[in-house]
C-alpha positions as a Markdown table, in Angstrom:
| # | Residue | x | y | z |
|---|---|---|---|---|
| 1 | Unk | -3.9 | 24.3 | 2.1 |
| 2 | Unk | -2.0 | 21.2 | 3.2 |
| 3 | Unk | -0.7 | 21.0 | 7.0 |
| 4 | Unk | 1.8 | 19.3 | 7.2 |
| 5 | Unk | 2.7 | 16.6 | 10.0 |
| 6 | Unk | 5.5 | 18.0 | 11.8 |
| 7 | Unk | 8.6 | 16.0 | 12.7 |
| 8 | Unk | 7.3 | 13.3 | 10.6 |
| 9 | Unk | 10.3 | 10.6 | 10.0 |
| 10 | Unk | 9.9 | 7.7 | 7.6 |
| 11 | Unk | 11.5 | 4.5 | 8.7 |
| 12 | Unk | 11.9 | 0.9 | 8.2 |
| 13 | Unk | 9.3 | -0.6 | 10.4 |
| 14 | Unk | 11.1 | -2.6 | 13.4 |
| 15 | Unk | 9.6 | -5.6 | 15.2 |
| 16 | Unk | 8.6 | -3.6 | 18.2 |
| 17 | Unk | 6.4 | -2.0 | 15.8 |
| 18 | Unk | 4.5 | -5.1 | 14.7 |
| 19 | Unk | 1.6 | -4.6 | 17.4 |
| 20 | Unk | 0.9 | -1.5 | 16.0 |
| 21 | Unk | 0.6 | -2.9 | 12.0 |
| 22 | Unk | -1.6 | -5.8 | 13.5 |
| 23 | Unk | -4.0 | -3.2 | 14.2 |
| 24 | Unk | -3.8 | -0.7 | 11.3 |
| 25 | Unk | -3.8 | -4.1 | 8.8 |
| 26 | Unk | -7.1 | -5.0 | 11.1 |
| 27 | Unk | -8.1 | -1.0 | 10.5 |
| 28 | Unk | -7.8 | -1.2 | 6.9 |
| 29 | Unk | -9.4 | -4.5 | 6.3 |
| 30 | Unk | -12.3 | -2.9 | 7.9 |
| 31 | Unk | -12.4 | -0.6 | 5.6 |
| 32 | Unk | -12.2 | -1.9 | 2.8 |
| 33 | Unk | -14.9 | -4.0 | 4.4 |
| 34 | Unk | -17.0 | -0.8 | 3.6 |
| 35 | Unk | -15.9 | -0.8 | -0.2 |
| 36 | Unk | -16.6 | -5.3 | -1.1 |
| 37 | Unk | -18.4 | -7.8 | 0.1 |
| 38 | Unk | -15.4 | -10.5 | 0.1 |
| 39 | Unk | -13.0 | -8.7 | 2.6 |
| 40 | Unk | -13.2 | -11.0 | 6.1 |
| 41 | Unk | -13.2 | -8.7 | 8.8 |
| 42 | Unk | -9.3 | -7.2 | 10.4 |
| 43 | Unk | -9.8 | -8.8 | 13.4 |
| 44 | Unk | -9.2 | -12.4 | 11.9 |
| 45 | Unk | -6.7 | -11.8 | 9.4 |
| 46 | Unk | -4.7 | -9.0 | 10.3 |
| 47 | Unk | -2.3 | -10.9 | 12.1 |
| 48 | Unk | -1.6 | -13.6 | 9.5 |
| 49 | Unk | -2.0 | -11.1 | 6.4 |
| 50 | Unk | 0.6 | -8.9 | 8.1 |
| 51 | Unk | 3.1 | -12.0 | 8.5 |
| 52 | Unk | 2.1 | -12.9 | 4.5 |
| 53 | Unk | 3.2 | -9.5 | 3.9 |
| 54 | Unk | 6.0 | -9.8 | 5.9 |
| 55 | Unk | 7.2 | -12.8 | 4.0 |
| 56 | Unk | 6.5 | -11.1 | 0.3 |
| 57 | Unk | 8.7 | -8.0 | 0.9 |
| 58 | Unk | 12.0 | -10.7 | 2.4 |
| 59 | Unk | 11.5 | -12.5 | -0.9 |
| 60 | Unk | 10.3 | -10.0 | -3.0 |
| 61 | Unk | 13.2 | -6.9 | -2.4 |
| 62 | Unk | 10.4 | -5.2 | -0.4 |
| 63 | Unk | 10.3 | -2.7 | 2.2 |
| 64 | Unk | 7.7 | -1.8 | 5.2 |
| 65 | Unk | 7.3 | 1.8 | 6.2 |
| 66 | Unk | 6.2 | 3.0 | 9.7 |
| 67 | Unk | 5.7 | 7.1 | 9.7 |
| 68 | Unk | 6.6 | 8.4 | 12.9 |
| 69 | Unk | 6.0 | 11.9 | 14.4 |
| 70 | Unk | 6.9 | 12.6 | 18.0 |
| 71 | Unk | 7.0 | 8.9 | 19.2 |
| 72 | Unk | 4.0 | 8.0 | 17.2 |
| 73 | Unk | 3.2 | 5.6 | 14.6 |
| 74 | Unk | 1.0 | 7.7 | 12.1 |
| 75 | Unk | 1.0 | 5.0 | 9.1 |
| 76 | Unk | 2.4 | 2.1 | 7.6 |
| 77 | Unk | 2.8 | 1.2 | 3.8 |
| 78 | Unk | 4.2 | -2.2 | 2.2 |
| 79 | Unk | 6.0 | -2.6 | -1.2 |
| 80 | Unk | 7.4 | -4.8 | -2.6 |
| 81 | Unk | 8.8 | -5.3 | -6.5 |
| 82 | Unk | 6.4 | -7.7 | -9.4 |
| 83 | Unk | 8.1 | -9.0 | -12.1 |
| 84 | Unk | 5.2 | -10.6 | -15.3 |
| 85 | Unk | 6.9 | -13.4 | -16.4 |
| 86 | Unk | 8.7 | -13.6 | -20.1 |
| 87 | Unk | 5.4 | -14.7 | -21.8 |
| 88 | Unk | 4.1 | -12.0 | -21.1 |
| 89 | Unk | 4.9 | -9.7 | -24.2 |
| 90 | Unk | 1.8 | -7.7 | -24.1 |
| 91 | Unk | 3.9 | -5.4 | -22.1 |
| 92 | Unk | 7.3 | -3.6 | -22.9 |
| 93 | Unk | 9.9 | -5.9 | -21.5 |
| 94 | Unk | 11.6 | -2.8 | -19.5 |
| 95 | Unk | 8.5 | -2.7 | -17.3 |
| 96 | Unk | 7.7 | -6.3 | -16.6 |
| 97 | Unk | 9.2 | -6.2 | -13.6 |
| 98 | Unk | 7.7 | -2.9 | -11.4 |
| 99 | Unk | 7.5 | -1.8 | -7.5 |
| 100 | Unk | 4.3 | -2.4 | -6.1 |
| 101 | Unk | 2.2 | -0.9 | -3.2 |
| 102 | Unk | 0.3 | -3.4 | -2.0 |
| 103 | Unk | -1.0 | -1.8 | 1.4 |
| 104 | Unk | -0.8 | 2.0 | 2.6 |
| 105 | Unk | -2.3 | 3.2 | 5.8 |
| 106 | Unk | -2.7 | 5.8 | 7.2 |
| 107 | Unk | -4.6 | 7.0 | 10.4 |
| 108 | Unk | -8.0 | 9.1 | 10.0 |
| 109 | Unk | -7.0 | 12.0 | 12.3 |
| 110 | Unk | -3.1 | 12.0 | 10.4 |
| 111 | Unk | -4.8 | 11.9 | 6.8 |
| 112 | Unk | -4.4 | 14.9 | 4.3 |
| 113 | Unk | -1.3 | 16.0 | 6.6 |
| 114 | Unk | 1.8 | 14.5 | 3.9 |
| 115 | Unk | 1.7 | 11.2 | 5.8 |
| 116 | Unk | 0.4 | 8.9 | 2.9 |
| 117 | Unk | 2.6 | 11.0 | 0.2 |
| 118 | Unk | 5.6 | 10.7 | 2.3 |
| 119 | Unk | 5.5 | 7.1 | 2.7 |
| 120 | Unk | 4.6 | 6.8 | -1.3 |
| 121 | Unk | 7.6 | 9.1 | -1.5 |
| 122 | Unk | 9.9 | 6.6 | 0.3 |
| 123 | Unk | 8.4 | 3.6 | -1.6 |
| 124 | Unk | 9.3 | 5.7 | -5.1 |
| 125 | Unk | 12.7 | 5.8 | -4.0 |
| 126 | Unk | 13.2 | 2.5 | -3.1 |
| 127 | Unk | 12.0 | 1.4 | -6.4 |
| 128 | Unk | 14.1 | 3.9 | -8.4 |
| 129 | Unk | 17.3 | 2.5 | -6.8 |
| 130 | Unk | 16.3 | -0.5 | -7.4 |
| 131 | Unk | 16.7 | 0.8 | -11.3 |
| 132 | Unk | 12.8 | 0.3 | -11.6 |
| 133 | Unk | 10.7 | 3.0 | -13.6 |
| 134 | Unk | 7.1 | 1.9 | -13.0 |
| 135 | Unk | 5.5 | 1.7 | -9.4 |
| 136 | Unk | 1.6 | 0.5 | -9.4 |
| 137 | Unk | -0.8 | 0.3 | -6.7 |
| 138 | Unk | -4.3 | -1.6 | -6.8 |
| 139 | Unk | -7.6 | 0.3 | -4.5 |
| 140 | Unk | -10.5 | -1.1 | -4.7 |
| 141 | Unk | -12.9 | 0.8 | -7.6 |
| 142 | Unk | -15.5 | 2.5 | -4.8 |
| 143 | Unk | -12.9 | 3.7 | -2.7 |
| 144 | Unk | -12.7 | 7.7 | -4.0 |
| 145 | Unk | -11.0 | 9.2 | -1.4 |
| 146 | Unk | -7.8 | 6.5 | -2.4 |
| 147 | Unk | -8.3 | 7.0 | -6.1 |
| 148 | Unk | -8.1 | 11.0 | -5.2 |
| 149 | Unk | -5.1 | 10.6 | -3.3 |
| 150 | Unk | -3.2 | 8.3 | -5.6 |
| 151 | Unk | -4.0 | 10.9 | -8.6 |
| 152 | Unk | -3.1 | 13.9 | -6.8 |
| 153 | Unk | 0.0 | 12.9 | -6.5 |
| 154 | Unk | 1.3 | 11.3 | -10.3 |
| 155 | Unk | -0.4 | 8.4 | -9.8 |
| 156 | Unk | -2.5 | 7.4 | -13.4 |
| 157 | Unk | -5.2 | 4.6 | -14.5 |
| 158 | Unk | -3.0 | 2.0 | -16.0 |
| 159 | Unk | -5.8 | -1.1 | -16.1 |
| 160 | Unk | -9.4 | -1.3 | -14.6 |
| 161 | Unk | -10.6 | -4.7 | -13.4 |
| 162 | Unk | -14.1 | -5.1 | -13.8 |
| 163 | Unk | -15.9 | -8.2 | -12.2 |
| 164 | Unk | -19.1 | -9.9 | -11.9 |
| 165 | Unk | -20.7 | -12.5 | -8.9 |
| 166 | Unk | -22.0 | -15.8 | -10.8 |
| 167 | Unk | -24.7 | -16.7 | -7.9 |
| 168 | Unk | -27.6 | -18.6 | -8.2 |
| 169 | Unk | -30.0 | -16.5 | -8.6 |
């Protein structure tokens, strides 16, 4: 059984919010500190990755969420839409140009409450008025509980990146 968060109101983030995403951006750098070596830690680029973000979603027809529930800032999420360019005829020209999650949040003590699907939700709908029929989102490939989350609500493997470090050995 799910509880729900009550009251929970998803919103356009406003720039009195923007304290509060510096530290959930710092938050979920850090954790995905715990999933790859190459993430820098939140305190020194939450700020500027935040402002990067910022900037893709004014140029890019994006959107950041804030979920709110009884004055409090429960999450955030940023989207914004991709489009492959016209070379790109490995994939079906209706979806070469998709929404895409690029950052969802969500605090620990809020998580498995509807806060994270309710912001997808919003995000979805964006997209579809947009005319859009695809949305992806990237997690990193050790983070299960975000691969569990993403699946239990529609969300399906579309590619798998798979890498390798060249060091010296």
């Amino acid at each position: 059984m799910v509880t729900m968060e009550p009251d929970l109101i998803i919103r356009n983030a406003l720039l009195s919010d923007r304290s509060i995403l510096v530290g959930f951006m710092e938050a979920l750098q850090d954790s995905e500190r715990e999933y790859h070596e190459n993430r820098p830690t939140g305190a020194r680029i939450g700020d500027a990755h935040l402002a990067y973000l910022e900037e893709l979603a004014l140029e890019r027809d994006g959107r950041i969420y804030v979920a709110e529930s009884a004055g409090e800032i429960l999450g955030f999420l940023v989207c914004f839409i991709e489009e492959l360019d016209a070379g790109d005829l490995h994939v079906d020209a209706r979806e070469r140009k998709y929404g895409y999650i690029s950052d969802l949040y969500v605090l620990p003590q809020s998580r498995g409450r509807g806060v994270g699907a309710a912001l997808m939700k919003a995000a979805e709908c964006h997209f579809r008025g947009r005319g859009l029929s695809v949305v992806r989102v990237n997690t990193l490939a050790d983070n299960r509980a975000a691969i569990e989350f993403y699946r239990a609500i529609d969300y399906g493997f579309y590619e798998i990146t798979l890498e390798k470090r060249l060091e010296e050995k």
